[in-house]
N, CA, C and O atoms as CSV, one atom per row, in Angstrom:
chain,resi,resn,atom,element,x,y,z
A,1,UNK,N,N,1.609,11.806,-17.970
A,1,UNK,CA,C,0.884,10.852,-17.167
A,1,UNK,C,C,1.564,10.750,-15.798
A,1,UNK,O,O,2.770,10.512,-15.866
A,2,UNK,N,N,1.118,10.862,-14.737
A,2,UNK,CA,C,1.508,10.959,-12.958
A,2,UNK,C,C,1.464,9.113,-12.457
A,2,UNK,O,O,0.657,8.311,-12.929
A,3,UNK,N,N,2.260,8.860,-11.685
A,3,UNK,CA,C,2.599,7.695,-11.734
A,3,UNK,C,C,2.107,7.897,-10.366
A,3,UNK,O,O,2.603,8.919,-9.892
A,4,UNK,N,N,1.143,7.166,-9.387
A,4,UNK,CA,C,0.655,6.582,-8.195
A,4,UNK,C,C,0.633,5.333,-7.946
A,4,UNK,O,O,0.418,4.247,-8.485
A,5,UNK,N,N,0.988,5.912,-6.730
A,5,UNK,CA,C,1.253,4.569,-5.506
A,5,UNK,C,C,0.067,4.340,-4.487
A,5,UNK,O,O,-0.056,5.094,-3.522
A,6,UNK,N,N,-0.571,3.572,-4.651
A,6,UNK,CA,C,-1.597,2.902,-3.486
A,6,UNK,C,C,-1.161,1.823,-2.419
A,6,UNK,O,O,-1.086,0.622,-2.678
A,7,UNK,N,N,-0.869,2.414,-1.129
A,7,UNK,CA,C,0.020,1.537,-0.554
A,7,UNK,C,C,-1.688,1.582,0.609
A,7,UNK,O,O,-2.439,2.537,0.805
A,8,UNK,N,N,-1.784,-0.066,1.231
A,8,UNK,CA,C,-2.990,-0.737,1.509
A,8,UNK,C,C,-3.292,-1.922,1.931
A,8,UNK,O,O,-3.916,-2.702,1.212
A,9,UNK,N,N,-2.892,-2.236,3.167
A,9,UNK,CA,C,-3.297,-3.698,3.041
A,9,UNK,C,C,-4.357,-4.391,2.805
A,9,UNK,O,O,-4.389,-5.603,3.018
A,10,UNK,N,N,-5.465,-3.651,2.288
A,10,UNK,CA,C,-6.781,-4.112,2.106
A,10,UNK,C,C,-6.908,-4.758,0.979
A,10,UNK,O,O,-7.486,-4.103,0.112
A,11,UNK,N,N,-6.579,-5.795,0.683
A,11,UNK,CA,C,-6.681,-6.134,-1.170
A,11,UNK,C,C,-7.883,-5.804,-1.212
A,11,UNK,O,O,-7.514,-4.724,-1.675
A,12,UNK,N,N,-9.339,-5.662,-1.160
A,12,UNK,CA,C,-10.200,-5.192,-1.838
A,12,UNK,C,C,-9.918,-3.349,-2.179
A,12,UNK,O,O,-10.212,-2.852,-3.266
A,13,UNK,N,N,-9.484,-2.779,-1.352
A,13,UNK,CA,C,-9.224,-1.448,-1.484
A,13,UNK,C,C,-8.639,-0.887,-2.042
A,13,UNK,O,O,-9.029,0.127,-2.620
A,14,UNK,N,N,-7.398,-1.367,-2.083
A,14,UNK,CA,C,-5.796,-1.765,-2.688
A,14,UNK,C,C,-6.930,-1.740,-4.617
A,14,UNK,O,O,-6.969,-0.924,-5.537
A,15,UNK,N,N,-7.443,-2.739,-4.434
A,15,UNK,CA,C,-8.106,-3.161,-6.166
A,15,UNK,C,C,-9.008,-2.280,-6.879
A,15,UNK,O,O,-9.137,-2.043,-8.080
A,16,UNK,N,N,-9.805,-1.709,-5.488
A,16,UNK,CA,C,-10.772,-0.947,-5.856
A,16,UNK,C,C,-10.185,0.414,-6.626
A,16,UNK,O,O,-10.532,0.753,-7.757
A,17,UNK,N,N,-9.353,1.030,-5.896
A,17,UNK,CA,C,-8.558,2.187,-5.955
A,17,UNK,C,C,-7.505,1.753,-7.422
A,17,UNK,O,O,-7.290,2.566,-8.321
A,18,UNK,N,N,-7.080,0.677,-7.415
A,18,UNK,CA,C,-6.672,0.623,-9.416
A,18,UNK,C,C,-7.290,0.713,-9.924
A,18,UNK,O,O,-7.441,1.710,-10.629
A,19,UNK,N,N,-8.056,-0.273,-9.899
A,19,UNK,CA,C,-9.744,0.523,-10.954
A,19,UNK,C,C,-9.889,1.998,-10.993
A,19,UNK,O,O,-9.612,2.575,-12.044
A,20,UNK,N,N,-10.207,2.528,-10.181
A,20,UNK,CA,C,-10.303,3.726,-11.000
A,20,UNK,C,C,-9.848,4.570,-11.125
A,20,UNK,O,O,-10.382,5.557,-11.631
A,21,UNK,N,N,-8.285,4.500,-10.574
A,21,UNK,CA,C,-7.444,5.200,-10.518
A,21,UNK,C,C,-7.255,4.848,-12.380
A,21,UNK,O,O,-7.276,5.824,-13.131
A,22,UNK,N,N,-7.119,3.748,-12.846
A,22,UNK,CA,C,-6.571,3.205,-14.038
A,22,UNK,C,C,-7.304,3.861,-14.602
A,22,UNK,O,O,-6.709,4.860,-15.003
A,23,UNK,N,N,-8.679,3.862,-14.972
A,23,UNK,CA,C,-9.726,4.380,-15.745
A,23,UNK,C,C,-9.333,5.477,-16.199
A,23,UNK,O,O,-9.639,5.694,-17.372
A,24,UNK,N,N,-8.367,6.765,-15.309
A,24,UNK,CA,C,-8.165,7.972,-15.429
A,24,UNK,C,C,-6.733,8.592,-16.028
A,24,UNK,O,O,-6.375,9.741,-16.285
A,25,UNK,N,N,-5.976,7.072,-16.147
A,25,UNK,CA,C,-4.856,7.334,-17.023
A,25,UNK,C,C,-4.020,7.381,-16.174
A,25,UNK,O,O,-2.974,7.938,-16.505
A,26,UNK,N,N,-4.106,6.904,-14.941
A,26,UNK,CA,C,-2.602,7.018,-13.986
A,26,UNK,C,C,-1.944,6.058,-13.983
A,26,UNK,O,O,-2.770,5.176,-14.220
A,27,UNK,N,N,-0.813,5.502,-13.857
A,27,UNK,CA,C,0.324,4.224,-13.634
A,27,UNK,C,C,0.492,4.030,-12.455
A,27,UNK,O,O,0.943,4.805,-11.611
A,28,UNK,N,N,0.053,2.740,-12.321
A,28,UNK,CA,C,-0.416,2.646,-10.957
A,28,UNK,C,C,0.549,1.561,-10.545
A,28,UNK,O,O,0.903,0.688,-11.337
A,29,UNK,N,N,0.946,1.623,-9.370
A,29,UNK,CA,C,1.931,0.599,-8.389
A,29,UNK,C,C,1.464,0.515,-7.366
A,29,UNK,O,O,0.730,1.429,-6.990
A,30,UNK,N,N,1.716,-0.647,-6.497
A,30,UNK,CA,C,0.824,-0.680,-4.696
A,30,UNK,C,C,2.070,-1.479,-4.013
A,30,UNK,O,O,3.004,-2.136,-4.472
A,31,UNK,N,N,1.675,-1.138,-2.787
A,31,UNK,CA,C,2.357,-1.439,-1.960
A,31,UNK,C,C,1.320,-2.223,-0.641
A,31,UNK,O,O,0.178,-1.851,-0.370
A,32,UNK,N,N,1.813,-2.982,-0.186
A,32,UNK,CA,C,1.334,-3.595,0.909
A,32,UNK,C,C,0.864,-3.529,2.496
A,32,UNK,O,O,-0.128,-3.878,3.135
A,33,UNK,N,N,2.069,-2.916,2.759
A,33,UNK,CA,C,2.248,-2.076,3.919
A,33,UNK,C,C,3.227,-0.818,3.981
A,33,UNK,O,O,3.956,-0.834,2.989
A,34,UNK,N,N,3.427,0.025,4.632
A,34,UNK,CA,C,3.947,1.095,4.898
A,34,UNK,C,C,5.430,0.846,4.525
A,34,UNK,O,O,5.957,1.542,3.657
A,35,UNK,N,N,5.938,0.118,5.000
A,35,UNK,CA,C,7.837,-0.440,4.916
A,35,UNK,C,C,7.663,-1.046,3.349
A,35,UNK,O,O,8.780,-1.296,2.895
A,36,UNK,N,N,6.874,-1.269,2.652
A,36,UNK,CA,C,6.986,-1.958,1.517
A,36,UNK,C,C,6.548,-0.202,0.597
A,36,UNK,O,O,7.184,-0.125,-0.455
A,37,UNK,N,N,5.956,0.617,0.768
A,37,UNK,CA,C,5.927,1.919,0.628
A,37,UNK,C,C,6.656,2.635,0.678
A,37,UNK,O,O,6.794,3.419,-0.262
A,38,UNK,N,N,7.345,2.690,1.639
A,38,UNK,CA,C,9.044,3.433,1.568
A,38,UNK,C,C,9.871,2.887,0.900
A,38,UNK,O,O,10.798,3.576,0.475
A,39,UNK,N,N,9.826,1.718,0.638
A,39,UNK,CA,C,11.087,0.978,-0.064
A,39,UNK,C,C,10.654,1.401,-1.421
A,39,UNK,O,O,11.564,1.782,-2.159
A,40,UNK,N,N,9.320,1.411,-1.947
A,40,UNK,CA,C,9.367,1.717,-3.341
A,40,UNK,C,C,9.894,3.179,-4.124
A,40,UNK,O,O,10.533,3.562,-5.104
A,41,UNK,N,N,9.152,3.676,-2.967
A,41,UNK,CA,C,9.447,5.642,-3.513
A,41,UNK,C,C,10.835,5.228,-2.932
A,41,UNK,O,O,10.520,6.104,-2.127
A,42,UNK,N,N,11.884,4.833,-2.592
A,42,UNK,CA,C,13.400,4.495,-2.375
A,42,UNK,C,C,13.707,4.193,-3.542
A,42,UNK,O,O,14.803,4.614,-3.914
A,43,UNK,N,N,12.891,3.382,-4.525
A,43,UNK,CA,C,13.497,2.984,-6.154
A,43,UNK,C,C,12.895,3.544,-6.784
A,43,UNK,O,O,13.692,3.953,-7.628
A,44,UNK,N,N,11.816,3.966,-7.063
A,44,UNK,CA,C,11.050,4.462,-8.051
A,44,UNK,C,C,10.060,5.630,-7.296
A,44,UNK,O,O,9.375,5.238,-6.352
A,45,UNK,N,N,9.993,6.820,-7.637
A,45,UNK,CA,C,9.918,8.610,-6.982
A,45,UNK,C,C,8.014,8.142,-7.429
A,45,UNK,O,O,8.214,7.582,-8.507
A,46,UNK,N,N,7.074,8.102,-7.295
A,46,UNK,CA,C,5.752,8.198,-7.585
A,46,UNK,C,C,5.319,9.722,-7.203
A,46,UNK,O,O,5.565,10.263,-6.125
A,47,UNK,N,N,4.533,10.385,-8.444
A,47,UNK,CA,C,4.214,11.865,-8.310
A,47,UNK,C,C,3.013,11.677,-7.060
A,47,UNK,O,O,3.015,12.595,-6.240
A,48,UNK,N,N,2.230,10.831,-6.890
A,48,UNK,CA,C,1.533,10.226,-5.725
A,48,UNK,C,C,1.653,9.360,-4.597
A,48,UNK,O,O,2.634,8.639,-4.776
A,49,UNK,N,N,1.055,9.099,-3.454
A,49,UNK,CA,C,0.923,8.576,-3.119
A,49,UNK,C,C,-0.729,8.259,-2.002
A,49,UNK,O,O,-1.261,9.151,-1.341
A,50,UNK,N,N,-1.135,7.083,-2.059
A,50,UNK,CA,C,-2.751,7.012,-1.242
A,50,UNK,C,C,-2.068,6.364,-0.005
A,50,UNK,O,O,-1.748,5.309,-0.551
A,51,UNK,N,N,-1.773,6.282,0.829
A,51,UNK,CA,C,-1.490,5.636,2.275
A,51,UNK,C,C,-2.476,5.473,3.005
A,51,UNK,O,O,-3.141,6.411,3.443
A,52,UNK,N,N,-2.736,4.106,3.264
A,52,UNK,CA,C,-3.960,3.733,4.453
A,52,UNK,C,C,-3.082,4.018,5.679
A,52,UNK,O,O,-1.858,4.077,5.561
A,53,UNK,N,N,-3.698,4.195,6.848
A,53,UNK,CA,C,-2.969,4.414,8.007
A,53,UNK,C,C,-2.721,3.603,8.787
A,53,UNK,O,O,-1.814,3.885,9.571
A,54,UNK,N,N,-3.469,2.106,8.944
A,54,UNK,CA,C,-3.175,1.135,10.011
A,54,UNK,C,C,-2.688,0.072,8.994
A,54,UNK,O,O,-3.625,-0.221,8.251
A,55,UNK,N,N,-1.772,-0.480,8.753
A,55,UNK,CA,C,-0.982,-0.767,7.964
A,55,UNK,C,C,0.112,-1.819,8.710
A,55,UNK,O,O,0.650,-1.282,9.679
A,56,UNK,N,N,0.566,-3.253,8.450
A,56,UNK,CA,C,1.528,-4.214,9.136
A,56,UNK,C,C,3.263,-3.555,8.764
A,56,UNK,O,O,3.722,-3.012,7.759
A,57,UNK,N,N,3.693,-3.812,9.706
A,57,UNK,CA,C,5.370,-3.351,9.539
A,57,UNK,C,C,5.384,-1.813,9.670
A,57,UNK,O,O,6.427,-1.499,10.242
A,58,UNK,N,N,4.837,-1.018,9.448
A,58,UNK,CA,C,4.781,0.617,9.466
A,58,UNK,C,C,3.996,1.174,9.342
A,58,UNK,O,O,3.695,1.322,8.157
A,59,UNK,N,N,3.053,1.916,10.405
A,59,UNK,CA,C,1.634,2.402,9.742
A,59,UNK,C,C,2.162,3.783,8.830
A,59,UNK,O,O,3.332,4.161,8.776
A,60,UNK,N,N,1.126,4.355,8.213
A,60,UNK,CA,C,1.242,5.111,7.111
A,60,UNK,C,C,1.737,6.131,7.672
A,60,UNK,O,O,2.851,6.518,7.318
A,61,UNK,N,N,1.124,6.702,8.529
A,61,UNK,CA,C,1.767,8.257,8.313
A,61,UNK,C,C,3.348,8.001,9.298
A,61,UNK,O,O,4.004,9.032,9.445
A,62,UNK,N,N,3.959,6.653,9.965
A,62,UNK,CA,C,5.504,6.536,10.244
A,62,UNK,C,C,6.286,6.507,8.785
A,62,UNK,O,O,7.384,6.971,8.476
A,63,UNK,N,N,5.118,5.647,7.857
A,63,UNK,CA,C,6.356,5.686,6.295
A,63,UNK,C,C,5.729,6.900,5.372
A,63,UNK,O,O,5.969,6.811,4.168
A,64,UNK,N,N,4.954,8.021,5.818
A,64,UNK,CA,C,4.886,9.062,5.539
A,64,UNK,C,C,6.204,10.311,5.899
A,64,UNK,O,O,6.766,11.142,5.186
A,65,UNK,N,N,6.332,9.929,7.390
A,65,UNK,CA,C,7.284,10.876,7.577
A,65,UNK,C,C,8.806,9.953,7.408
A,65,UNK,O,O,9.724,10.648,7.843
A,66,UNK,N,N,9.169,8.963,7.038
A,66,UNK,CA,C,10.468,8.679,6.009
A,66,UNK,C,C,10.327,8.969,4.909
A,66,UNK,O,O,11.365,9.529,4.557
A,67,UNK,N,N,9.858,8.938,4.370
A,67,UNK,CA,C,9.295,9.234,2.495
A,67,UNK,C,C,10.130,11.054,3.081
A,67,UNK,O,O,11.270,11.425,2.799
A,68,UNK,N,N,9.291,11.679,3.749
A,68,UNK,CA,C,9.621,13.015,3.579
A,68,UNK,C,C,11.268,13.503,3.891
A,68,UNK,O,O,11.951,14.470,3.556
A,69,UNK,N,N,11.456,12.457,4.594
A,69,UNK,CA,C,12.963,12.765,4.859
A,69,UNK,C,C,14.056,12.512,3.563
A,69,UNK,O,O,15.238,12.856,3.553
A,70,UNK,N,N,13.515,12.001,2.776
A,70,UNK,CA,C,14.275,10.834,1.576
A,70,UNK,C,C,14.602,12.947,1.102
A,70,UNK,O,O,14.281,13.868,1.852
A,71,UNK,N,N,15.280,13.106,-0.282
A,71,UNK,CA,C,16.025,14.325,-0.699
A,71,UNK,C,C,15.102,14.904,-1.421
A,71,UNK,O,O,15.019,16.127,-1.538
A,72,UNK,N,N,14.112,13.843,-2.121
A,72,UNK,CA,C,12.710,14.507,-2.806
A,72,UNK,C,C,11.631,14.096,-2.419
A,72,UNK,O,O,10.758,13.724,-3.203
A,73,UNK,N,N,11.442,14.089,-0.592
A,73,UNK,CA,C,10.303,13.638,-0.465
A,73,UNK,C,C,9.228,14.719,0.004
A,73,UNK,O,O,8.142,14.710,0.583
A,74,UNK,N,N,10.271,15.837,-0.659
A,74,UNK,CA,C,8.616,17.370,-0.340
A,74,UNK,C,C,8.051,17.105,-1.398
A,74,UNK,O,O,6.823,17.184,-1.394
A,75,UNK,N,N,8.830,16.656,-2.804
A,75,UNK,CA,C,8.090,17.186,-3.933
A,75,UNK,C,C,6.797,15.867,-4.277
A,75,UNK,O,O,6.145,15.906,-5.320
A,76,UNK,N,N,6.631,14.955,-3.405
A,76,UNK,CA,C,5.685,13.992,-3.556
A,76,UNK,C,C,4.296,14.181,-2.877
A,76,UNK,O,O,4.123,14.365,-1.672
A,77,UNK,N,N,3.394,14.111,-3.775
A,77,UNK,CA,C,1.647,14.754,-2.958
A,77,UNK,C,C,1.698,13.265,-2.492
A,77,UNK,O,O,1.897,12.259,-3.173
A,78,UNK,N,N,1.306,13.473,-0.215
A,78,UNK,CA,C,0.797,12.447,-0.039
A,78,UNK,C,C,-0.647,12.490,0.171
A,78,UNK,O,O,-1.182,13.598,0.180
A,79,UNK,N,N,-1.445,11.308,0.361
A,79,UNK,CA,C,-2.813,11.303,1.010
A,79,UNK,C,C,-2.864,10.458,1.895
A,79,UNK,O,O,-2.461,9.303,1.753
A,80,UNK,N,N,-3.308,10.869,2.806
A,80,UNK,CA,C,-3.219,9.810,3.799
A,80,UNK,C,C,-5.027,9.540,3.803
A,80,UNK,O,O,-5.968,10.296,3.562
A,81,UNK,N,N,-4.941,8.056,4.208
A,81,UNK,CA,C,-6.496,7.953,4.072
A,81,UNK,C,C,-6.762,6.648,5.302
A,81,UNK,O,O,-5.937,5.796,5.632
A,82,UNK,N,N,-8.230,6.826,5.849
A,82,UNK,CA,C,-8.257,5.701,6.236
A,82,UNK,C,C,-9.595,5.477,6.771
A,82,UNK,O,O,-10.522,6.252,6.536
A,83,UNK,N,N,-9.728,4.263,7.598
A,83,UNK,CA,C,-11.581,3.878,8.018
A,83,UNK,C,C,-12.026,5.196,8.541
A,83,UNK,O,O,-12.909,5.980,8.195
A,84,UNK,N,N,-11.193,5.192,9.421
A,84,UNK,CA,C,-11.624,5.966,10.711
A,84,UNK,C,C,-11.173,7.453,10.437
A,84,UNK,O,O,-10.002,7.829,10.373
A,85,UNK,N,N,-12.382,8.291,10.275
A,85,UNK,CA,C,-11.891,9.401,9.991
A,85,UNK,C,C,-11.214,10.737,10.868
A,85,UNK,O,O,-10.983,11.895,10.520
A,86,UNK,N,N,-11.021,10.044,12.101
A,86,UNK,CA,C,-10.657,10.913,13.542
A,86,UNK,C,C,-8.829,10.691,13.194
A,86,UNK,O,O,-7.967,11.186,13.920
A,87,UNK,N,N,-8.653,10.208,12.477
A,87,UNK,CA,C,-6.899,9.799,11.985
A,87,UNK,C,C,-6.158,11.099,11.539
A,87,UNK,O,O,-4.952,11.326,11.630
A,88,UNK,N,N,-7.199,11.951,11.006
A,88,UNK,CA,C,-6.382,13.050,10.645
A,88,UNK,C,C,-5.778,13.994,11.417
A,88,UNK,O,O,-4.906,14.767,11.019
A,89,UNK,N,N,-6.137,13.951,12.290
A,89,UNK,CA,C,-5.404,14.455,12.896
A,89,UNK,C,C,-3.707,14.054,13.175
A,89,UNK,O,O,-2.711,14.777,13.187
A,90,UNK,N,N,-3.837,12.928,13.336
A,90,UNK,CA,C,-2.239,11.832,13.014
A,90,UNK,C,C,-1.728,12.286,11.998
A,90,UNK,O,O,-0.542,12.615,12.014
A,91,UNK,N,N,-2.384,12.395,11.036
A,91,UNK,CA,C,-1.731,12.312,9.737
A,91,UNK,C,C,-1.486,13.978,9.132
A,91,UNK,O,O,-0.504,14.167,8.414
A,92,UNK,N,N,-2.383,15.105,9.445
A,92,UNK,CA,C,-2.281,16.348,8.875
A,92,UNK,C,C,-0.899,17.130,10.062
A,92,UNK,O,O,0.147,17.677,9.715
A,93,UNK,N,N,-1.387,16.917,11.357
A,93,UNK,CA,C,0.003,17.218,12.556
A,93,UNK,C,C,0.150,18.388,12.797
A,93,UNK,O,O,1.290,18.852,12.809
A,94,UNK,N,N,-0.979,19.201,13.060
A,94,UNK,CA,C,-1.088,20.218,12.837
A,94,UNK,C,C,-0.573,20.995,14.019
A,94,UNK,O,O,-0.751,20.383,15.072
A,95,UNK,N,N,0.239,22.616,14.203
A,95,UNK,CA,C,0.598,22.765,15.112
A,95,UNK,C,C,0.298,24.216,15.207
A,95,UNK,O,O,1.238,24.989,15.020
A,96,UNK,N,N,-0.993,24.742,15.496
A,96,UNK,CA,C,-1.835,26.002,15.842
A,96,UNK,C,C,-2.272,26.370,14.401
A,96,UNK,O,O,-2.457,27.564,14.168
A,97,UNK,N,N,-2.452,25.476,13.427
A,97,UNK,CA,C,-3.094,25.432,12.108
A,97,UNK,C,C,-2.127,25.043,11.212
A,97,UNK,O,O,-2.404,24.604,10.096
A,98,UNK,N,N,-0.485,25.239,11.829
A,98,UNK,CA,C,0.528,25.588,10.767
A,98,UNK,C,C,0.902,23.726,10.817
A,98,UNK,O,O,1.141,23.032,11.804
A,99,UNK,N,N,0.809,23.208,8.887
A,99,UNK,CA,C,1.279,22.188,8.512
A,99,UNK,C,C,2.690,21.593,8.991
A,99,UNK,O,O,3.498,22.500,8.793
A,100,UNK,N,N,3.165,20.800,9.376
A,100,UNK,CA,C,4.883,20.143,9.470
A,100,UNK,C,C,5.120,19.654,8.543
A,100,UNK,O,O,4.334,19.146,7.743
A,101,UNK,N,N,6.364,19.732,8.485
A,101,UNK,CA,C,6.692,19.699,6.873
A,101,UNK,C,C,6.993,17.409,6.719
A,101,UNK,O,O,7.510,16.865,5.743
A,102,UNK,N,N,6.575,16.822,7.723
A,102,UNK,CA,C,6.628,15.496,7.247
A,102,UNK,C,C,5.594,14.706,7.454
A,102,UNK,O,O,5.621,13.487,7.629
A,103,UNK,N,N,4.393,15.631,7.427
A,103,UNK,CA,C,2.853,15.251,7.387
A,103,UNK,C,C,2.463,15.370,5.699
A,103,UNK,O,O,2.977,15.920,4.725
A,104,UNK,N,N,1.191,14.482,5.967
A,104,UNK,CA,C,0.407,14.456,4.358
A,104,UNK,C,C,0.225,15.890,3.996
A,104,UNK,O,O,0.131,16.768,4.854
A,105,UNK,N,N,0.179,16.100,2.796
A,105,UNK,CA,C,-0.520,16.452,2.327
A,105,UNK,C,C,-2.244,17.036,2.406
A,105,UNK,O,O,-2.543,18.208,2.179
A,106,UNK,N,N,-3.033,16.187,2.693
A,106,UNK,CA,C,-4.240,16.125,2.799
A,106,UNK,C,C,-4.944,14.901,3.280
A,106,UNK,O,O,-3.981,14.159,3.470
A,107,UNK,N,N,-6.012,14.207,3.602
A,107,UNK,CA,C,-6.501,13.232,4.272
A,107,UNK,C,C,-7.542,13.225,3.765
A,107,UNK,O,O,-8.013,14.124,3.068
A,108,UNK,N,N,-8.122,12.026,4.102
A,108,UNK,CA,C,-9.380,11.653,3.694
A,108,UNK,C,C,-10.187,10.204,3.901
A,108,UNK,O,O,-9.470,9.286,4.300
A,109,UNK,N,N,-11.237,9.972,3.732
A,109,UNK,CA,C,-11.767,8.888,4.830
A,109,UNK,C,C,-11.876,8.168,3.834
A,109,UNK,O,O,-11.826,8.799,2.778
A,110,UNK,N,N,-12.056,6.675,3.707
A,110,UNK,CA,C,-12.256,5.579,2.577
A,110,UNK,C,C,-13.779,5.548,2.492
A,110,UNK,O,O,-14.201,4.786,1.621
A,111,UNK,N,N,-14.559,6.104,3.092
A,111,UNK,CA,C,-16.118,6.423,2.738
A,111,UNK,C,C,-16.288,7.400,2.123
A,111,UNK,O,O,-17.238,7.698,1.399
A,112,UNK,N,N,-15.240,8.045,2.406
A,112,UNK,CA,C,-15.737,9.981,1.495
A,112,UNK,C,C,-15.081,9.804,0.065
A,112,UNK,O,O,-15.260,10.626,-0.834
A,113,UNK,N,N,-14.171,8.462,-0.099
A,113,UNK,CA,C,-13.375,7.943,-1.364
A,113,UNK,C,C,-14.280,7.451,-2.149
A,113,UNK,O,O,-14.274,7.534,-3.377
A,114,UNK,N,N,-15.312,6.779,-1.292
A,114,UNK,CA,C,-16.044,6.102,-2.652
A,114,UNK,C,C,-17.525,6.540,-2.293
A,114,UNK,O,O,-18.460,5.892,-2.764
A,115,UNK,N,N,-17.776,7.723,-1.396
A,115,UNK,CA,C,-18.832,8.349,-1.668
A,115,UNK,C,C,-18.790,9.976,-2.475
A,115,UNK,O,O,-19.697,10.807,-2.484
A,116,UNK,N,N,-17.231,10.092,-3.206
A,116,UNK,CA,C,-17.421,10.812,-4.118
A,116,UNK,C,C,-15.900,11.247,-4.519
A,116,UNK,O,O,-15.138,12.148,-4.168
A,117,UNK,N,N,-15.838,10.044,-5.521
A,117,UNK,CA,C,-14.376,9.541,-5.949
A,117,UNK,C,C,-13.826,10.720,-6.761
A,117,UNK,O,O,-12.626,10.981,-6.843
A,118,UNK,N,N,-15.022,11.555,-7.480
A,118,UNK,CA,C,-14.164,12.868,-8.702
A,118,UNK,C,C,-13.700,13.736,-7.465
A,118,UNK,O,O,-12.710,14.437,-7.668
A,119,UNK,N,N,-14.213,13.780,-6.351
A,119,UNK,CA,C,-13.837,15.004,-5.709
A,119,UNK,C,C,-12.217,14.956,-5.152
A,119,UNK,O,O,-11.431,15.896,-5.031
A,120,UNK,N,N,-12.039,13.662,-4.893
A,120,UNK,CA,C,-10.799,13.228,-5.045
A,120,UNK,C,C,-9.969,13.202,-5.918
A,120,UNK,O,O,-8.789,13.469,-5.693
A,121,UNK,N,N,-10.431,12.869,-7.104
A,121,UNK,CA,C,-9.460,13.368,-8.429
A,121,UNK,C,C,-8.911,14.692,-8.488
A,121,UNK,O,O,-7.756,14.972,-8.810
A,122,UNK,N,N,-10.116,15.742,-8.045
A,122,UNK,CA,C,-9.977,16.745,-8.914
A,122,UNK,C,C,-8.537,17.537,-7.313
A,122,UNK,O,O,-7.498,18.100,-7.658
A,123,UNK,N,N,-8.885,17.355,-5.905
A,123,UNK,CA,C,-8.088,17.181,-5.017
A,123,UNK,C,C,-6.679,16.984,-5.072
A,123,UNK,O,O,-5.862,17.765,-4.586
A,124,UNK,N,N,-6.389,15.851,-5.715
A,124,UNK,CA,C,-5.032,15.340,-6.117
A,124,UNK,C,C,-4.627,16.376,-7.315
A,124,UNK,O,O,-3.431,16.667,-7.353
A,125,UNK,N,N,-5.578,17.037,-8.414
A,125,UNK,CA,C,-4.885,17.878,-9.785
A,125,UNK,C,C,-4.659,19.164,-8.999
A,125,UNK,O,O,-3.811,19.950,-9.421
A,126,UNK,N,N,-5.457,19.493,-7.708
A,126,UNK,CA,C,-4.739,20.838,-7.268
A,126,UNK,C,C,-3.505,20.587,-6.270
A,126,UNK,O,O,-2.765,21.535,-6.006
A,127,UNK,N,N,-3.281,19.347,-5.727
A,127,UNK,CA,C,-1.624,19.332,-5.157
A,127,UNK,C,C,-0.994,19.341,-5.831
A,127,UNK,O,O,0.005,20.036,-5.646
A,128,UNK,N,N,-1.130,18.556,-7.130
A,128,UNK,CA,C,0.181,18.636,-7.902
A,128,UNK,C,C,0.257,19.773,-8.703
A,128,UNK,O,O,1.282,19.810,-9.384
A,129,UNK,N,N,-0.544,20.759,-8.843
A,129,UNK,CA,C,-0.239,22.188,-9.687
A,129,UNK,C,C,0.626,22.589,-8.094
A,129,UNK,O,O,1.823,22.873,-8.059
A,130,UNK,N,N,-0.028,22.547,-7.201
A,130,UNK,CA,C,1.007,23.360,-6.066
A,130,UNK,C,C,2.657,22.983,-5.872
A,130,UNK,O,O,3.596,23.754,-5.678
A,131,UNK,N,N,2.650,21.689,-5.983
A,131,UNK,CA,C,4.058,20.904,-6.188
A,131,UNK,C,C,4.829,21.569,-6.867
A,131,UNK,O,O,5.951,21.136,-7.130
């Protein structure tokens, strides 16, 4: 069983995303904001993580790239997610296609989350075979 972190200040989003994250058998923990996100993967390693990007105390992809600095923070799939889907670019960091190594993982918009939540599941089972 893969242990995820939904870090979010949206309590409806934050809730929505246990739901059905839970439904699917994951162990789920949240975080609040970004600095409350780093501090956790600081105590407890989550094989996941969902990061909203505009976020109080640290937006996501600043406690994206501490997470990556931590000694095992390659081996953690992030997602960075958020309203506005022009963010990815923030968050993927791309530099003539080629990934940096303290960017997400992958991205994704909170409309494309709940306008087609398996595609996201199945998303997250191919990072972590790559992990």
């Amino acid at each position: 069983m893969h242990t995820l972190l939904i870090a979010d200040d949206d309590d409806f989003f934050r809730d929505y995303l246990t739901t059905k994250f839970s439904e699917n058998s994951y162990l789920i923990d949240t975080a609040v904001d970004g600095a409350d996100a780093y501090e956790h993967v600081k105590k407890q390693r989550p094989d996941i993580i969902l990061m909203d990007t505009y976020m109080p105390k640290m937006l996501g992809y600043e406690s994206c790239a501490a997470i990556r600095k931590l000694p095992y923070g390659q081996e953690i799939v992030i997602i960075g997610m958020s309203s506005n889907p022009e963010m990815e670019k923030d968050w993927m960091k791309l530099d003539c296609g080629v990934r940096k190594p303290d960017c997400a993982d992958f991205f994704i918009s909170k409309r494309d989350i709940i306008k087609s939540f398996p595609l996201l599941e199945e998303k997250i089972v191919c990072l972590l075979e790559r992990k």
